[in-house]
Residue frames as qw, qx, qy, qz and C-alpha x, y, z in Angstrom:
[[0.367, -0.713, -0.509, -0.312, -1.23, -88.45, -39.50],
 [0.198, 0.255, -0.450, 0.833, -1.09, -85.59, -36.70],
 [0.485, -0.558, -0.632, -0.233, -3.18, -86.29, -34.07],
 [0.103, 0.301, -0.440, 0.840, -3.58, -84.20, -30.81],
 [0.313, -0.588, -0.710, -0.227, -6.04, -85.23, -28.17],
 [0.117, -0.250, 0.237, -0.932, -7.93, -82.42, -25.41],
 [0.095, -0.300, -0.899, 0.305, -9.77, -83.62, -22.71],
 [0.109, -0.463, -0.511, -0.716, -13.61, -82.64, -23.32],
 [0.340, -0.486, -0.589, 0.549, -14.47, -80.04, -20.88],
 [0.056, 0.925, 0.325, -0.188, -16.21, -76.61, -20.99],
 [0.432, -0.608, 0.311, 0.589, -12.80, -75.10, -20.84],
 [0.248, -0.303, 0.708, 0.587, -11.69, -76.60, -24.17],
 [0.683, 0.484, 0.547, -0.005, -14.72, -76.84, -26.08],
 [0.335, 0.888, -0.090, -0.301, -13.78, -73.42, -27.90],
 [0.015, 0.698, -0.525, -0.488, -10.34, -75.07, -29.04],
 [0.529, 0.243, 0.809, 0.075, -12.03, -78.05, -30.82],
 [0.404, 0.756, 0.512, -0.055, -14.23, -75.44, -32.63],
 [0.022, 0.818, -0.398, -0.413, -11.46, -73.38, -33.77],
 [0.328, -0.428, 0.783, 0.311, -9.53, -76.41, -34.82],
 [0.368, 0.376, 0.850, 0.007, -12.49, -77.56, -36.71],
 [0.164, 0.785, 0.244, -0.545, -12.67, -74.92, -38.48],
 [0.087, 0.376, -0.828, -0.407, -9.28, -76.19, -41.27],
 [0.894, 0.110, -0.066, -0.430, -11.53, -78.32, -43.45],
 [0.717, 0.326, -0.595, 0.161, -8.35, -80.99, -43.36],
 [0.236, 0.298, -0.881, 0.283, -9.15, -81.60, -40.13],
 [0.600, -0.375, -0.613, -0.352, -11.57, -84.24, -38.66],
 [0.319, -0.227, 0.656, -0.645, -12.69, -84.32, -34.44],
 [0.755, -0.349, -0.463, -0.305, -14.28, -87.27, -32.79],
 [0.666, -0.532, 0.357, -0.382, -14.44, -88.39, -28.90],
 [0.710, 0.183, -0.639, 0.233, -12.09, -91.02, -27.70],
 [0.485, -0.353, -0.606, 0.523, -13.40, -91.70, -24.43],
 [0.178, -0.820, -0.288, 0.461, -13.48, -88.36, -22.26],
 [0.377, -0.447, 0.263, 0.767, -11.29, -86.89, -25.09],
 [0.583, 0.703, -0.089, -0.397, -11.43, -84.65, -28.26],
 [0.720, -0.347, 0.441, 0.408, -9.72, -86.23, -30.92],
 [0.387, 0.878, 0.114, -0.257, -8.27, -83.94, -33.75],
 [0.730, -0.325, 0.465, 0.381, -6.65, -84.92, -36.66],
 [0.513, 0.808, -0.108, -0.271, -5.08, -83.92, -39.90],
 [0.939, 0.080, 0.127, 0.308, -3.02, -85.32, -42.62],
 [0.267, 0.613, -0.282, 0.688, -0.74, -81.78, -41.91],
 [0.124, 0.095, -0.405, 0.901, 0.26, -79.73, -39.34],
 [0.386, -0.803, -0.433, 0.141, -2.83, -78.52, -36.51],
 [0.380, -0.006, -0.276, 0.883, -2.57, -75.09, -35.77],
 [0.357, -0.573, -0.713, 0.190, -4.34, -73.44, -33.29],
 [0.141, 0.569, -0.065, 0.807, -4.85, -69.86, -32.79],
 [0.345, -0.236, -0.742, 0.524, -5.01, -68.96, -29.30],
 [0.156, 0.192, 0.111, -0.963, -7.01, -65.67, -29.67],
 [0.461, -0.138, -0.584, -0.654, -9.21, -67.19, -31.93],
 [0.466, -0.319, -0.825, 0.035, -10.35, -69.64, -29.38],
 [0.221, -0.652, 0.124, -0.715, -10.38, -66.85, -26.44],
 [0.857, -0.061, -0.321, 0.398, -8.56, -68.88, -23.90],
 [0.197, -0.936, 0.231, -0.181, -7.06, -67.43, -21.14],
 [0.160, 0.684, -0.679, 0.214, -3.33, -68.77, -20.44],
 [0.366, -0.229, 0.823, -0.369, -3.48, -71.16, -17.80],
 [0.752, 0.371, 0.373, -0.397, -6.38, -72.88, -19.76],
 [0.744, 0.592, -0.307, -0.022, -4.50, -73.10, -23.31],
 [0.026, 0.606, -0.787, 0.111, -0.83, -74.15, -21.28],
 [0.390, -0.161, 0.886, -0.191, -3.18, -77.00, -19.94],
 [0.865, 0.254, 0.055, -0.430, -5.43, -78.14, -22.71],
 [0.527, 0.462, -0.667, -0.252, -2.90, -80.78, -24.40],
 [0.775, -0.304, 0.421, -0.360, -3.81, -84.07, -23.13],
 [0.778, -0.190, 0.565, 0.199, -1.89, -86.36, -25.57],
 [0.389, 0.531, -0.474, -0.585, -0.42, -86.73, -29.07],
 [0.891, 0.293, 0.347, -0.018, -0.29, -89.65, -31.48],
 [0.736, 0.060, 0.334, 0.586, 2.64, -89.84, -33.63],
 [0.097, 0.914, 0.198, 0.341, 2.79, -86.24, -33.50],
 [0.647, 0.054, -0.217, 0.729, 4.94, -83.28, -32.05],
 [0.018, -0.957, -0.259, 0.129, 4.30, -79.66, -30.63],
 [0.603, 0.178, 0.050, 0.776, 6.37, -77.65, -32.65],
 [0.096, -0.151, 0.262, -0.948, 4.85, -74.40, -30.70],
 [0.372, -0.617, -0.674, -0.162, 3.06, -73.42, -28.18],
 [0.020, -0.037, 0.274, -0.961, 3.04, -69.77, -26.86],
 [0.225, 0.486, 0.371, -0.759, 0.75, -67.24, -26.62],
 [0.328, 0.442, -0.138, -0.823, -0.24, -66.89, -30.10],
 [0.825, 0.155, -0.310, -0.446, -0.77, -70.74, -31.28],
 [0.669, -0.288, 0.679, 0.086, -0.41, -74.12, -30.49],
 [0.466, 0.612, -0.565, -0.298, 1.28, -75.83, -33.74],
 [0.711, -0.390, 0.585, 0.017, 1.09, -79.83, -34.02],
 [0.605, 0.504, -0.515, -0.338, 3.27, -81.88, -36.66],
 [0.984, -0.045, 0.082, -0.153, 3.61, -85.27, -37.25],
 [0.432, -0.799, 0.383, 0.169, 6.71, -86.52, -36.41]]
């Protein structure tokens, strides 16, 4: 399981609703947090979400047996480790 949580704030709603967009993966709230999982890889377009730098460098608030096997400018990529 690859799990990636983002703390639920205006900021980040848009990269929940991107990420929720792969039917093979599920979001729910843990606490203040999104939590968004899949039994693959998360990957995140950053354009899609329309994110401005400073806002996507800080949205990762935690994994779960997971890795970040990128994160630029053009996606954030989590796998499970």
């Amino acid at each position: 399981m690859t799990t990636l949580f983002v703390l639920d704030v205006p900021e980040n709603t848009t990269i929940a609703a991107v990420a929720d967009q792969d039917p093979a993966v599920t979001i729910d709230h843990v606490g203040p947090y999104f939590r968004i999982d899949s039994d693959s890889a998360i990957v995140i377009d950053r354009r899609a979400t329309g994110c401005r730098h400073a806002v996507w460098y800080s949205s990762v608030a935690g994994l779960a047996g997971s890795r970040i096997a990128q994160w630029d400018k053009e996606a954030l990529r989590i796998e499970s480790q």
